[in-house]
Backbone as JSON Lines, residues from 0, in Angstrom:
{"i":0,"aa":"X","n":[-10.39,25.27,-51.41],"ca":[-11.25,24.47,-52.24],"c":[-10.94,24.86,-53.68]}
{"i":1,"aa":"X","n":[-10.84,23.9,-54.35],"ca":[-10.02,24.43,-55.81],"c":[-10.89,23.63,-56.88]}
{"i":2,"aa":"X","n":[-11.82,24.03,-57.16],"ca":[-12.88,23.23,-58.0],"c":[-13.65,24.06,-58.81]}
{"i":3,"aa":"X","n":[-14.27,24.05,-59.74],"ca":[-14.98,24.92,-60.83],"c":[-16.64,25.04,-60.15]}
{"i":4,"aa":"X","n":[-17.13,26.37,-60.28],"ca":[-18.81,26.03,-59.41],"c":[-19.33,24.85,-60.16]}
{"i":5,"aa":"X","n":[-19.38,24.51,-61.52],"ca":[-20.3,23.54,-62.11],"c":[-19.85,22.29,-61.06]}
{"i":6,"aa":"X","n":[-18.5,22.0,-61.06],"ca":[-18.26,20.5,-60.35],"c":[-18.85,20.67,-58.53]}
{"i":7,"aa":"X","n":[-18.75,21.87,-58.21],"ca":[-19.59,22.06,-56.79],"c":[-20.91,21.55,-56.66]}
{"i":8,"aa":"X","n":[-21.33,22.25,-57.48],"ca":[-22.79,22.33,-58.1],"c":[-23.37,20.23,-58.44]}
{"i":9,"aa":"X","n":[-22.14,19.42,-59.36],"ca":[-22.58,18.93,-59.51],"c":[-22.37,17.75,-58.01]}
{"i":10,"aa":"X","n":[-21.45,18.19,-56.89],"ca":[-21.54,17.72,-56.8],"c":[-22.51,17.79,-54.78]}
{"i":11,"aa":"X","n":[-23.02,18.68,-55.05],"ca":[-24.23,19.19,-54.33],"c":[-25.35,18.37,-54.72]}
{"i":12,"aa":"X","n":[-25.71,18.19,-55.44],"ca":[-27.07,17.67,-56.18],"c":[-26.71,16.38,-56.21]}
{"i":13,"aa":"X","n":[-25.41,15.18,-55.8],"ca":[-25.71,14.44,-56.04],"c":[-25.32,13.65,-54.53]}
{"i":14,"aa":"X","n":[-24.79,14.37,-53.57],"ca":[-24.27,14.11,-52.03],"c":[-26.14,13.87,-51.82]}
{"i":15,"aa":"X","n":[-26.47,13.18,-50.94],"ca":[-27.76,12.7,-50.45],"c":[-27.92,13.86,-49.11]}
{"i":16,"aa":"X","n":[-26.71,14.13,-48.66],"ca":[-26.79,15.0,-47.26],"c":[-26.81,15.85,-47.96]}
{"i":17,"aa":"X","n":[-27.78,17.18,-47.75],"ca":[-28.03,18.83,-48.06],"c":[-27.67,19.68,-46.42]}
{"i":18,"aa":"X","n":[-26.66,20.01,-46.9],"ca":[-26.43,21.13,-45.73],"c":[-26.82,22.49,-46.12]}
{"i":19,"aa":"X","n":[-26.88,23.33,-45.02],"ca":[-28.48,24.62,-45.4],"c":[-26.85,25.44,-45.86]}
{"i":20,"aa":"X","n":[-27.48,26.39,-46.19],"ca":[-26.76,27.84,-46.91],"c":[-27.02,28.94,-46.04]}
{"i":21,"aa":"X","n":[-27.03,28.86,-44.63],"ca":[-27.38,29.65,-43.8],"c":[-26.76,31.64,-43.91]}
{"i":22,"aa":"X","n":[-27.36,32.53,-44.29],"ca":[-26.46,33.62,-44.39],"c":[-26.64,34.06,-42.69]}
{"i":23,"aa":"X","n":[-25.01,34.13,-42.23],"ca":[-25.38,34.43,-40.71],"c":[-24.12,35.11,-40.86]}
{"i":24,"aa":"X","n":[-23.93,36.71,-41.66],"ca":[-22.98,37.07,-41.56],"c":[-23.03,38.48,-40.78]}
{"i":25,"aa":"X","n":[-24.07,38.96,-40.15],"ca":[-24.09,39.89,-38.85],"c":[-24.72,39.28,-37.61]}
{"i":26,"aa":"X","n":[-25.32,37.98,-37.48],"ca":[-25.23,37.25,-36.64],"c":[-24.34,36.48,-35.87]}
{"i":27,"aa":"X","n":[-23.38,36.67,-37.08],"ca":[-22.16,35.91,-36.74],"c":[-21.0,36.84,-35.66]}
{"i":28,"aa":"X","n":[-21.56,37.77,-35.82],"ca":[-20.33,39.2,-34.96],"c":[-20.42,38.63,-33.75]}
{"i":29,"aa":"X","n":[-20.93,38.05,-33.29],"ca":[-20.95,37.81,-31.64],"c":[-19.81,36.73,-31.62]}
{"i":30,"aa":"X","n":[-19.62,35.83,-32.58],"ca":[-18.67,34.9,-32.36],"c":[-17.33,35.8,-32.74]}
{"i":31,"aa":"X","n":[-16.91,37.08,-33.04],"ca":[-15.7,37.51,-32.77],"c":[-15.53,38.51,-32.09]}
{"i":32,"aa":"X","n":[-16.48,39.15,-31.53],"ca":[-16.29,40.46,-30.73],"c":[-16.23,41.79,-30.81]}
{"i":33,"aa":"X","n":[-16.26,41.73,-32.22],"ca":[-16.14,42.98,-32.49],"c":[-17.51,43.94,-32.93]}
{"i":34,"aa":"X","n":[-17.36,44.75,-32.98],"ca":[-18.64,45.57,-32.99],"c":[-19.43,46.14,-34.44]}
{"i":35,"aa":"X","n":[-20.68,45.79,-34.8],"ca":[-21.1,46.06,-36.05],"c":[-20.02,47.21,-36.81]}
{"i":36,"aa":"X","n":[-19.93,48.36,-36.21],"ca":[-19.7,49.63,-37.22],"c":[-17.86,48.78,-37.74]}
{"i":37,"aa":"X","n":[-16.81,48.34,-36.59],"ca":[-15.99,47.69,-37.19],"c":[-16.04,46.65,-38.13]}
{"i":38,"aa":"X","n":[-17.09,45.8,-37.79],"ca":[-17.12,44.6,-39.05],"c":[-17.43,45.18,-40.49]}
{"i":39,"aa":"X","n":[-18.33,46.49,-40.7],"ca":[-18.65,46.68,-42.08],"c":[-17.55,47.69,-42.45]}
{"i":40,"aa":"X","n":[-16.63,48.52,-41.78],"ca":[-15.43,48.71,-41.96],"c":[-14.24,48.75,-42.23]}
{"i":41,"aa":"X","n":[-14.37,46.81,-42.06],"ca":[-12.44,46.17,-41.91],"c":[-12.96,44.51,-42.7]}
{"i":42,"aa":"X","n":[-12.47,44.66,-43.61],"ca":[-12.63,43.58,-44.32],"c":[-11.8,42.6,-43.6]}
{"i":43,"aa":"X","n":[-10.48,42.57,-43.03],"ca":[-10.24,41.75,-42.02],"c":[-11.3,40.72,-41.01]}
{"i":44,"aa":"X","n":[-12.11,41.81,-40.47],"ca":[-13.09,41.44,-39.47],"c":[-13.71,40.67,-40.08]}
{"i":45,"aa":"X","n":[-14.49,40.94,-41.21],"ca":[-15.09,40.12,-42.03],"c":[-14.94,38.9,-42.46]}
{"i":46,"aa":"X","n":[-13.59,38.8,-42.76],"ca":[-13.42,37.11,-43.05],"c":[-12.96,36.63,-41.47]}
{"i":47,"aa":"X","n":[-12.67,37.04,-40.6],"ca":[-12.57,36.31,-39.48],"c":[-14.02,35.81,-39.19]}
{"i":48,"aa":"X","n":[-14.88,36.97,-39.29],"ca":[-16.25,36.33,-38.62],"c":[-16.96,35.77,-39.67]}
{"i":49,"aa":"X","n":[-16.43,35.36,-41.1],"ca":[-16.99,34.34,-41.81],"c":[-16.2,33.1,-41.33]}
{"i":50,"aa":"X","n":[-14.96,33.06,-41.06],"ca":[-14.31,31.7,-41.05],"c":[-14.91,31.18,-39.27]}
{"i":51,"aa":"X","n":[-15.07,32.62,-38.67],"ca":[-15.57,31.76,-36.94],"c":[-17.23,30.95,-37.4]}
{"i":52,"aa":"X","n":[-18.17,31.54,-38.65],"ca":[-19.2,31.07,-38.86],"c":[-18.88,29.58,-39.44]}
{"i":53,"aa":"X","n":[-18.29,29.75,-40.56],"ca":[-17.96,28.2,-41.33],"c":[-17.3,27.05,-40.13]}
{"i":54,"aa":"X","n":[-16.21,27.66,-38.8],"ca":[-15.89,26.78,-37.8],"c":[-16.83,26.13,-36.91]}
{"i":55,"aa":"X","n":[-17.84,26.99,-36.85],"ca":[-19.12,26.4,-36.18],"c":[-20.46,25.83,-36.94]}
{"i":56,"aa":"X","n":[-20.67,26.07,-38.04],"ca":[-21.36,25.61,-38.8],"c":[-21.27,25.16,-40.06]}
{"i":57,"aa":"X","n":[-21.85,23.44,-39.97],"ca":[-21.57,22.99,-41.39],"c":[-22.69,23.28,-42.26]}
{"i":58,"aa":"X","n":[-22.21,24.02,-43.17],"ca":[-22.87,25.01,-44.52],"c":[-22.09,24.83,-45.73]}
{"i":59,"aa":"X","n":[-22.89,24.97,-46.71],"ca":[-22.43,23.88,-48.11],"c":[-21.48,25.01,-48.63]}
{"i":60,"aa":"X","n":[-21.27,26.13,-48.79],"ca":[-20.72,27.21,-48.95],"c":[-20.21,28.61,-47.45]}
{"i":61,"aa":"X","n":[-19.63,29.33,-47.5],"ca":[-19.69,30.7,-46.46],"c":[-20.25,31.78,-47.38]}
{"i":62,"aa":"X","n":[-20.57,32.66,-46.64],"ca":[-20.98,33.71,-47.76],"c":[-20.98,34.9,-46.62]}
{"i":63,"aa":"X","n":[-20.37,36.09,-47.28],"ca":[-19.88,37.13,-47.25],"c":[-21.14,37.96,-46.66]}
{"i":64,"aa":"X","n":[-20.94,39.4,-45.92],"ca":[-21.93,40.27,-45.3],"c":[-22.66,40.71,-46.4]}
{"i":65,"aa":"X","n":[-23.8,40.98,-46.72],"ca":[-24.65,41.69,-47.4],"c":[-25.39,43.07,-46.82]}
{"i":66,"aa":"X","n":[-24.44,44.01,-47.23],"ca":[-24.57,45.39,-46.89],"c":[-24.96,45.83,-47.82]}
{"i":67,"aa":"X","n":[-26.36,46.16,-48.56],"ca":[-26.09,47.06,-49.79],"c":[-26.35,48.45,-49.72]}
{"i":68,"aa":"X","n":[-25.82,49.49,-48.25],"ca":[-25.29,50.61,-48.06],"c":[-23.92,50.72,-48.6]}
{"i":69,"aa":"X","n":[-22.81,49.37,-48.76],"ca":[-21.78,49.59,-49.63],"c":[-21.74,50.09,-50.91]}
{"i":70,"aa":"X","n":[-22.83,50.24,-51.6],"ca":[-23.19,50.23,-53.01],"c":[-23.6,51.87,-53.02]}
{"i":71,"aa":"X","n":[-24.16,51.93,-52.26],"ca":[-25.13,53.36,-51.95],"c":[-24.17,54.25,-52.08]}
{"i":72,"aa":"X","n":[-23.65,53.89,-51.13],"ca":[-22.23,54.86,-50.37],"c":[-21.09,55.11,-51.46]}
{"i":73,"aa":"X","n":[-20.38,53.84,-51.76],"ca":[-19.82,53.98,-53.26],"c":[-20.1,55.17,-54.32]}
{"i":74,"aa":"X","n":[-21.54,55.05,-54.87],"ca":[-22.09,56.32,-55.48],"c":[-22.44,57.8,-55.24]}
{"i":75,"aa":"X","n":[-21.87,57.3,-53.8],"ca":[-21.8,59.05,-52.98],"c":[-23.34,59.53,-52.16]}
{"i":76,"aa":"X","n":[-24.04,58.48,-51.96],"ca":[-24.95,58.43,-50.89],"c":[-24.51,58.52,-49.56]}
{"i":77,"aa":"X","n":[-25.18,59.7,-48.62],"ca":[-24.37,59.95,-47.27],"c":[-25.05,58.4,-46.58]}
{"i":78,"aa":"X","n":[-23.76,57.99,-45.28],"ca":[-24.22,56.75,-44.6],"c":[-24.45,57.35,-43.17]}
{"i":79,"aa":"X","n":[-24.99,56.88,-42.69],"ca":[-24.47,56.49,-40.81],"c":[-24.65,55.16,-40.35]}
{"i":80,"aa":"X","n":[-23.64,55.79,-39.51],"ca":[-23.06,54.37,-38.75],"c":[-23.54,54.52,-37.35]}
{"i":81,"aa":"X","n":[-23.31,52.99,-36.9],"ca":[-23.35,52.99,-35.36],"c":[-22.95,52.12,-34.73]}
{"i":82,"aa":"X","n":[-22.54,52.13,-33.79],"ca":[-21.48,51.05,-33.08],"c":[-22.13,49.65,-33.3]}
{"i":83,"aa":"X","n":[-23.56,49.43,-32.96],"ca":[-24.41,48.09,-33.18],"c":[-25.57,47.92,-34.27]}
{"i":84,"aa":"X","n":[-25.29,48.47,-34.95],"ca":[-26.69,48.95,-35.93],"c":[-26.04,48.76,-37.47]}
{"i":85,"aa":"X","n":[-26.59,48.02,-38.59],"ca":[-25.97,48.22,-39.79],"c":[-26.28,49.47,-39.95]}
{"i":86,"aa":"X","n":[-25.55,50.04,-41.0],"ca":[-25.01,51.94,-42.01],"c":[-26.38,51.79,-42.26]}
{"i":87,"aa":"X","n":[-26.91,52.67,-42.13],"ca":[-28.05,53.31,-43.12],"c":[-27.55,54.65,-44.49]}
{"i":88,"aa":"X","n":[-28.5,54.49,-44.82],"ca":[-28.38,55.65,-46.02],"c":[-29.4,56.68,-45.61]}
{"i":89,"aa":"X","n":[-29.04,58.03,-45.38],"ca":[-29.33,59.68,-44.95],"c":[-29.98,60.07,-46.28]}
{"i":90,"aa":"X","n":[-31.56,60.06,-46.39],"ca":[-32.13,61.21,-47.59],"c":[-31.97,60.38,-48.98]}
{"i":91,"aa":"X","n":[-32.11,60.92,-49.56],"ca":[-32.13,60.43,-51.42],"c":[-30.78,60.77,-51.96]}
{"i":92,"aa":"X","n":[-30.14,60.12,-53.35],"ca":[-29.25,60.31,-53.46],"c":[-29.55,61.05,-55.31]}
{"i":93,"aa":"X","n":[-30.47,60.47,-55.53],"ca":[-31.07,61.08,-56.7],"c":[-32.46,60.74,-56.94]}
{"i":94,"aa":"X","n":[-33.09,62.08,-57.44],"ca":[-35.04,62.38,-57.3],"c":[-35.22,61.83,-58.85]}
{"i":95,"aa":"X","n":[-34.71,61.69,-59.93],"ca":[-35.26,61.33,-60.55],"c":[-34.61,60.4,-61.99]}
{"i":96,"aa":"X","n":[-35.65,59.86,-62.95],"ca":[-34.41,59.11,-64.03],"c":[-33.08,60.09,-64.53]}
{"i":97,"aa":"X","n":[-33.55,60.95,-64.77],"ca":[-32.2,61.92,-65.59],"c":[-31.25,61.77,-64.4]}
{"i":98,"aa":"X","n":[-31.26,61.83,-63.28],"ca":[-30.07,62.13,-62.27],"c":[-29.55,60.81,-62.37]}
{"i":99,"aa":"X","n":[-30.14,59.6,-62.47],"ca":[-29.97,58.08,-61.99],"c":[-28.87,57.75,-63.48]}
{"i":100,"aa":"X","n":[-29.47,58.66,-64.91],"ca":[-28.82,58.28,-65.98],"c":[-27.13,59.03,-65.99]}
{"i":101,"aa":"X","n":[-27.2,60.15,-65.04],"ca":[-25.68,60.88,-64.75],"c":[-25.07,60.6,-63.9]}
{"i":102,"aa":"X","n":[-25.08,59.32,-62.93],"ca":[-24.79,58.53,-62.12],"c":[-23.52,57.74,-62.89]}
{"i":103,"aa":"X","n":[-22.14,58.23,-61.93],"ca":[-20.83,57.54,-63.12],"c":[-20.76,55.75,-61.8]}
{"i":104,"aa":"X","n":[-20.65,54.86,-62.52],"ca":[-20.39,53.62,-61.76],"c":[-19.02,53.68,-61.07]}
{"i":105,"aa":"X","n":[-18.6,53.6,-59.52],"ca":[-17.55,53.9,-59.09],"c":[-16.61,52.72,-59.35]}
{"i":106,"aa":"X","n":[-15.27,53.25,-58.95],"ca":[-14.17,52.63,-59.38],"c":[-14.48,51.61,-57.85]}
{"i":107,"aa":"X","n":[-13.68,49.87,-58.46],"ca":[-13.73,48.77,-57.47],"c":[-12.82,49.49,-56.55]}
{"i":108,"aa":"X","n":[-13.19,49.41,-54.93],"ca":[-12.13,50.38,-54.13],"c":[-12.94,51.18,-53.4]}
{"i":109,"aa":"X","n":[-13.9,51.97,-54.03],"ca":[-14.4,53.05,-53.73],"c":[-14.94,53.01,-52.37]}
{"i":110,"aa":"X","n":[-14.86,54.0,-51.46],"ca":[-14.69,53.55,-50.19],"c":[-15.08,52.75,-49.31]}
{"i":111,"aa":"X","n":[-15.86,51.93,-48.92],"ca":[-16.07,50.03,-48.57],"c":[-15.9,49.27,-49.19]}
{"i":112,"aa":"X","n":[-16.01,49.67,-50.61],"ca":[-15.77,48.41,-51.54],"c":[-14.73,47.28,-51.17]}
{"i":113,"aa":"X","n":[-13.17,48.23,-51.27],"ca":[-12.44,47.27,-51.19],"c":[-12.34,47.11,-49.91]}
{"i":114,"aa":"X","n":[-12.8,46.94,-49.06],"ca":[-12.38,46.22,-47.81],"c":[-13.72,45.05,-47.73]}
{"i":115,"aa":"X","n":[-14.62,45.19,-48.55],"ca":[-15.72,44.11,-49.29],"c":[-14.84,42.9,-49.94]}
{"i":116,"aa":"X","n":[-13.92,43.52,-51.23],"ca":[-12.94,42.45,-51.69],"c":[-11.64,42.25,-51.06]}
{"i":117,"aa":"X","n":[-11.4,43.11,-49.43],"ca":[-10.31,42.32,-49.18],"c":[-11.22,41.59,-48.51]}
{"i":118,"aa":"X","n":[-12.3,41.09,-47.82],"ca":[-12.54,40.5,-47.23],"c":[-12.7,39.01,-47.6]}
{"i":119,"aa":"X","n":[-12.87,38.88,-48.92],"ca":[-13.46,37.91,-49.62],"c":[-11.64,37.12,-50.21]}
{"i":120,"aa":"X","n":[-10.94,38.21,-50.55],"ca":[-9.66,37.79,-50.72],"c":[-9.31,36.5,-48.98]}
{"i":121,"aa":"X","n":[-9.4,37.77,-48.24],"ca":[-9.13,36.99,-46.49],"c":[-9.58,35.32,-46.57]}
{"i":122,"aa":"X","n":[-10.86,35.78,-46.99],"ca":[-11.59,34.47,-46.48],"c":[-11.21,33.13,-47.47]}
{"i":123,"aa":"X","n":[-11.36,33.05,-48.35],"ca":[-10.23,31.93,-49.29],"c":[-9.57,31.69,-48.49]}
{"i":124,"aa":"X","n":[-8.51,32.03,-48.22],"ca":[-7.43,31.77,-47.51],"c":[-7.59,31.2,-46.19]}
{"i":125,"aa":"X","n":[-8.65,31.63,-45.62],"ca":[-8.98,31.28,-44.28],"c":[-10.04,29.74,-44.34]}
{"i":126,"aa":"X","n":[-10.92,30.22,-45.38],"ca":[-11.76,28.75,-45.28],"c":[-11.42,28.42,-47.28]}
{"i":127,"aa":"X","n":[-10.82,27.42,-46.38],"ca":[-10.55,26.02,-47.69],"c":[-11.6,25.02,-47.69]}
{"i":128,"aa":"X","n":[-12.76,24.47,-47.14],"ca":[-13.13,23.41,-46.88],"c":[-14.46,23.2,-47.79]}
{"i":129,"aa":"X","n":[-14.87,24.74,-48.22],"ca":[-16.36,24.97,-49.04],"c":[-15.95,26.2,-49.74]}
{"i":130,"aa":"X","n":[-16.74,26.28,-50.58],"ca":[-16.54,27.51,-51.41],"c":[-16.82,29.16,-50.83]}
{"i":131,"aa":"X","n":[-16.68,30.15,-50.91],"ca":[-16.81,31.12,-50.34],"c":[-17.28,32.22,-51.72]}
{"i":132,"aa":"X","n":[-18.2,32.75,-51.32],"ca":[-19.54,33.5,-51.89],"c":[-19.17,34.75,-51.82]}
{"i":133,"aa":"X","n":[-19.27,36.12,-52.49],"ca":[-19.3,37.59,-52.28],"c":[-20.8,37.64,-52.19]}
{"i":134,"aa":"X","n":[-21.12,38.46,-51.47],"ca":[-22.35,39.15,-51.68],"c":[-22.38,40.31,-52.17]}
């Protein structure tokens, strides 16, 4: 899909049919098989089980997993995982403003990140038909 959001946008608002914006991106794991702790893992997985979502459902956009243990974790918050369960975050990562203000913003990469943006790279490529969303 090779279009600017405004021309999406404009031309959302003016199609009479509204298709929903459904986020069904850990609902969606069942349509590829693979198991929670791999999907938030392998950015691969990720755009497969966005493009098996967009193949089965017409949605005005796809949009990407919303994990925000990726973010946590990034900043050096301990996670756990589990084979069927999204990552949680283990304890506090900082008690108070002064710690939150010595908090350095991690480099894009930092360990889920980029398999967050390869996923989103994947999925372009995979779904052409609507626009595709990061979360």
């Amino acid at each position: 899909m090779n279009f600017t959001m405004v021309q999406w946008l404009d031309s959302v608002r003016s199609n009479s049919k509204k298709d929903p914006l459904p986020v069904l991106s850990f609902p969606g794991i069942q349509l590829t098989g693979a198991t929670v702790r791999d999907l938030v893992s392998r950015g691969d997985l990720q755009a497969q089980c966005m493009k098996a979502i967009a193949d089965r459902y017409a949605a005005m956009a796809s949009v990407s997993n919303m994990d925000l243990s990726v973010e946590a974790e990034a900043f050096g918050a301990k996670t756990a995982y589990s084979e069927d369960d999204l990552p949680s975050i283990i304890g506090r990562l900082i008690d108070s403003y002064a710690e939150a203000a010595k908090l350095v913003v991690p480099d894009i990469g930092t360990g889920r990140t980029g398999e967050c943006v390869k996923a989103i790279e994947l999925a372009v490529q995979l779904i052409t038909d609507r626009p595709v969303f990061a979360g």
